[in-house]
N, C-alpha and C positions, 0 to 999 in steps of 0.2 A: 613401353613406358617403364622406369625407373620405381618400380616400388621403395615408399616410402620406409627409411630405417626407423627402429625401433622396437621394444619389447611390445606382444601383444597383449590385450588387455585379456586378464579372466575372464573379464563378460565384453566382449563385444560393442561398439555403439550400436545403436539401429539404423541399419540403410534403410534410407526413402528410398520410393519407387521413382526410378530415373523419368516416367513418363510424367511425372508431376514437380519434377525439379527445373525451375528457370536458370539456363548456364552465368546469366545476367546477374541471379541474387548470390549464387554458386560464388562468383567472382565478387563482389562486393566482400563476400561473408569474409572470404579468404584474405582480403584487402583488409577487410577493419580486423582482424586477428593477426598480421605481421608477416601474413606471405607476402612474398616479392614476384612480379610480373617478370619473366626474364624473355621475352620474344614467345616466338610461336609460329603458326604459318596465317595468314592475314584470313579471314571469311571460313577455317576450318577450324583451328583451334589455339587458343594461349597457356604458355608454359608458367606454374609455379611452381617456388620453393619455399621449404619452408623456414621459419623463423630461424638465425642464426645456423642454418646450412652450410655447408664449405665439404667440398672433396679434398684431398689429398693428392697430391699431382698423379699420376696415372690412370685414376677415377673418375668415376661417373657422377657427376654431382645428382643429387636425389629430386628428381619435381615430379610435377601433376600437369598432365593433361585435361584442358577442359575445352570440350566441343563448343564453337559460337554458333553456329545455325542447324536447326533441325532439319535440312533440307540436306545432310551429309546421308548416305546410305547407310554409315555405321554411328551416326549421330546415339542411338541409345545404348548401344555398346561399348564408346567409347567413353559416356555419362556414366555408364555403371559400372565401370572401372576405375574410375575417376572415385567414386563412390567408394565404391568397396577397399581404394587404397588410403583411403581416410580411414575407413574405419577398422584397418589393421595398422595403422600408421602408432605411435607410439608418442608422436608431438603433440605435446599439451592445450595444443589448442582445436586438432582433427575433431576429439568430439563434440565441443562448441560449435562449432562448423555444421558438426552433422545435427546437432540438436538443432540449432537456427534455422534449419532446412524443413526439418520434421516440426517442431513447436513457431509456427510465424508470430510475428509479434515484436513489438517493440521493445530492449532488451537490459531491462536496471539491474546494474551490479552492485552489491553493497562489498567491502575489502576494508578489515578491521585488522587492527595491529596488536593481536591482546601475547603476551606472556605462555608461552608454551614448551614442551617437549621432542626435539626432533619433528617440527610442522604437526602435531597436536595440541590442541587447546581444549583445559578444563569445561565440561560437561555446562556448566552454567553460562560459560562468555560464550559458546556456542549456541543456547537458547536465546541467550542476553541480542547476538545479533538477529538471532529469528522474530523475534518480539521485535525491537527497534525497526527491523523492517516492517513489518504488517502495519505499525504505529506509525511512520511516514505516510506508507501508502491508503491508510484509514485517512489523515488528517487531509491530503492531498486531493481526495473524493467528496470530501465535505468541501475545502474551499474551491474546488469546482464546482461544485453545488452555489455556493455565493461566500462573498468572503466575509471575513467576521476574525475579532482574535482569538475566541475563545468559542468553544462551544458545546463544550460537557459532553452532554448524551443526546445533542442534536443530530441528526443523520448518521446515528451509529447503526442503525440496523438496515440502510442504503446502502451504507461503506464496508459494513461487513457483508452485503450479499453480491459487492462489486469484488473486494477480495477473496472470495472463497473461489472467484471463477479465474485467478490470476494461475498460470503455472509455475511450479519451481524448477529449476533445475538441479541435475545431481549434483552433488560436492563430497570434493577428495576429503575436507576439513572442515571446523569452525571458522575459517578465516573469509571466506568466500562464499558469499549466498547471490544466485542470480535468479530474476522473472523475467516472465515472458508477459507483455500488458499485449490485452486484445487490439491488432489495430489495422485500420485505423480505427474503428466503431468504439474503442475502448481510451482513446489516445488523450482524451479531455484531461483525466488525471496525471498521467505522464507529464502531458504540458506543464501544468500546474507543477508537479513536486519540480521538478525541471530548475522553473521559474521561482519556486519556491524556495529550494535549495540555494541558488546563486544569489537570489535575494539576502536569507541568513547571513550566507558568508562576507557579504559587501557590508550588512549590518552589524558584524560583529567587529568587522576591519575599524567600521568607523568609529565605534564605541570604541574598542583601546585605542584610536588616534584619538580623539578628540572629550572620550567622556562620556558624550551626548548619546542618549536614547531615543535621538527623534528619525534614524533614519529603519528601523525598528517599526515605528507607526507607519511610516509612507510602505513598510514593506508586504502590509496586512493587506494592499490591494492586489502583489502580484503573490497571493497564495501564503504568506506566514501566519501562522499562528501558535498557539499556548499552543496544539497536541503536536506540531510538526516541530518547535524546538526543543520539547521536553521527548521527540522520539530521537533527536540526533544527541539531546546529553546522554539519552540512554544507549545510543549507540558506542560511543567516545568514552564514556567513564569505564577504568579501568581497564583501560586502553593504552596504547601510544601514538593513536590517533586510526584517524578514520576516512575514508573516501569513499562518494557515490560517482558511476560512472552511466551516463546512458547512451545509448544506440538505438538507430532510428530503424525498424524494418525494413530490410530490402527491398521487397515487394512492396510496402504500401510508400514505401519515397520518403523524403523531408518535408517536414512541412513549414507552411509558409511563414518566414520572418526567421526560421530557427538555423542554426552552423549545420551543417551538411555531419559534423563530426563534434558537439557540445563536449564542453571542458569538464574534466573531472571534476568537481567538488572535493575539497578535503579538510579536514576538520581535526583540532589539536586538543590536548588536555588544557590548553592553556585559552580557549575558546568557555567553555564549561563555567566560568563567574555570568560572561554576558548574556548565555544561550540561559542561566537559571533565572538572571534579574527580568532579561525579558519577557518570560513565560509566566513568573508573578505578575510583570506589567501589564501582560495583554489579559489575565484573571480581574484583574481591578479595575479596569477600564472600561468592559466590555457591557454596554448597557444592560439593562432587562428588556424581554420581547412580551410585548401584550399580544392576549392568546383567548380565545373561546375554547376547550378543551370539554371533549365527551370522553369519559371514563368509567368506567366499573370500580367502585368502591371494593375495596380490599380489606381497610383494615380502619377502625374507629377509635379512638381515644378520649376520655372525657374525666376531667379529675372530679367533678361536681357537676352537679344540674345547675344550668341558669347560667353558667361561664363560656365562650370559646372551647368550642372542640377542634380536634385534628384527624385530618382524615389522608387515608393515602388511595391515588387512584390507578391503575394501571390504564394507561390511555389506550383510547380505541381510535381519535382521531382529533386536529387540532394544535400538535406538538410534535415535533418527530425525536422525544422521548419516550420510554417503557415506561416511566412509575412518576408522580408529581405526588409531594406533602401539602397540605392544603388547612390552614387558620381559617374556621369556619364559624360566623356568629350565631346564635343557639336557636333560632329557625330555619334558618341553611343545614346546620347541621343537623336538626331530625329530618327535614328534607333529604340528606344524604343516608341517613341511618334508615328511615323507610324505602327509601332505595336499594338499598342492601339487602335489607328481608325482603323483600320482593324480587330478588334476584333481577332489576334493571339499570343502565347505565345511568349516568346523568351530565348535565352540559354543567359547567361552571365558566366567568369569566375571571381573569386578572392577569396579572407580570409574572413568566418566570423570570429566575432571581438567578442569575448567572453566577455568583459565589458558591450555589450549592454546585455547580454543573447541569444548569438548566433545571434543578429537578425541584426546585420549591416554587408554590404559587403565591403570589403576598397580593393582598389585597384582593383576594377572594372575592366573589359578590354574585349575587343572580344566578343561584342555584337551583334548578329545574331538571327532573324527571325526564328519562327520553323512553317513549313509548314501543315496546319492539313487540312482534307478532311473539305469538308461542314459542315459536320452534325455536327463535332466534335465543328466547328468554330461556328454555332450559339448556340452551349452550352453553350460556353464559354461568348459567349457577351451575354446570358439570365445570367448566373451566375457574372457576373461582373456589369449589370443592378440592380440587386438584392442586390449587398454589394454593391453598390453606393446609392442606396436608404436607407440602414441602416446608414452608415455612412456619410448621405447626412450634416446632421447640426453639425460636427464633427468639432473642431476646430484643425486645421494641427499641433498645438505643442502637442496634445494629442496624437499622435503616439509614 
């Protein structure tokens, strides 16, 4: 076999271990990164080359051997050869190849066009697309949860405990950031940004053809919202534009209804008017959720006896928000204020108020005490001792 040319890397990729490498995903991998199938011998093994390859007449042209059945006597020998000339290969795509192997997973590329140095980019457009990513794939886990335009601080601590489990892969530069989504077990959200992406894109087409913001609304049910197009301005601004690209695991297949190979997504500075008017649209629009919500009282406010107080509560269950403000008429609210000195939660009913980001209750009403055993009780005033000491020098319009 024709070891691959190229400069070797200072560090190495990591070889998988050939007994757990399928030659099936091996070849797929190679296929969607720009190798070329050039023959082979039928039932033992296929020949590739890599991306823009060519000999020079006398020469050997450079491929890879990959074994089709394990039932060959040199089947794992010739897989870890196969292996290991990837990972001295020096073709920009060998270690994607190898990583796709070692991290499975369904595989989102984000590829930003910012202003740079010999293929370097300023310290900030390179966090700039770190953040934009997370902030896709946050909004992406909420509207697979259910769809909605907006939705503040609803299922942000679902979405954040779905992305913390996502993997990144390494990068040469600020230009290129790729994940690895679990899958298929993890795949819901993928779908969704997927769907939600190409959604955008048709929605903003239609807006500078025609004006109208209405295809924008119809788009809310395949996954758009205010946090999924306020992560793509943020991607694109200060940019020359932007594209997301997905790939479907090897191993777990395509799935059903979806292109075997989905179209890139891509996105201009001249997109950024539609993607901003929409994201105000879908904040205005998006109704209030009535809510029973059990909380621990945090924090009391009261300009006078005998007036409306305000109270904020860090929720315990009810909302799938952290903190709700709360207009309290002046029974409800010593009802909440003996709550507090008594270190116990309490229930309240009403709307949050989608304008704040889910976090305000309006129309408070039928506030009641929730009774907890001891133990639970000085948990709770150790935990509320604790975020009064963080938030001790906090000034109350900072809420």
């Amino acid at each position: 076999m024709t070891r691959i040319p190229g400069p070797r890397p200072d560090r190495p990729a990591q070889i998988p271990d050939p007994d757990r490498v399928d030659p099936a995903v091996l070849g797929a991998l190679l296929a969607r990164n720009g190798w070329e199938r050039r023959g082979g011998v039928p039932g033992r093994y296929t020949r590739w080359t890599p991306p823009g390859s060519g000999a020079r007449p006398g020469e050997r042209e450079p491929s890879l051997l990959v074994p089709e059945g394990c039932r060959l006597e040199d089947y794992t020998d010739l897989l870890a050869e196969a292996l290991t000339a990837l990972a001295r290969s020096g073709t920009p795509s060998a270690r994607r190849i190898l990583l796709g192997l070692t991290v499975p997973g369904d595989e989102i590329r984000w590829q930003r066009e910012a202003p740079g140095v010999a293929g370097a980019v300023p310290w900030n457009a390179a966090d700039r697309m770190r953040s934009a990513a997370r902030a896709m794939l946050m909004a992406a886990v909420r509207a697979d949860c259910v769809p909605a335009g907006f939705f503040g601080q609803r299922y942000d601590r679902f979405a954040a405990g779905y992305v913390d489990q996502v993997l990144v892969g390494p990068s040469s530069g600020g230009h290129v950031l790729t994940a690895y989504i679990p899958a298929p077990e993890g795949r819901g959200a993928a779908l969704t940004l997927l769907r939600g992406l190409q959604a955008v894109r048709d929605a903003v087409d239609h807006r500078r053809a025609t004006g109208s913001m209405e295809a924008f609304d119809a788009a809310v049910r395949l996954g758009v919202c205010r946090e999924l197009t306020r992560a793509v301005v943020r991607l694109v601004r200060d940019s020359e534009g932007a594209q997301v690209c997905l790939a479907w695991s090897p191993a777990a297949g395509t799935p059903l209804g979806f292109a075997d190979r989905p179209r890139t997504v891509e996105f201009s500075p001249g997109d950024l008017p539609a993607l901003q008017q929409a994201g105000e649209r879908y904040r205005e629009l998006e109704p209030s959720v009535p809510v029973r919500i059990t909380g621990s009282v945090v924090r009391l406010r009261l300009s006078r006896p005998g007036v409306p107080g305000t109270v904020r509560l860090r929720v315990l269950a009810g909302a799938d928000v952290r903190h709700v403000r709360a207009e309290l008429e002046p029974d409800d609210y010593r009802t909440a204020a003996h709550a507090h000195l008594s270190g116990v939660p309490i229930r309240v009913s009403g709307r949050l108020e989608s304008r704040g980001g889910f976090r305000t209750l309006i129309g408070a009403e039928d506030v009641t005490p929730v009774h907890v055993d001891d133990a639970e009780r000085d948990r709770l005033l150790k935990s509320l001792q604790e975020q009064a000491d963080l938030i001790g020098g906090a000034r109350e319009g900072e809420d």
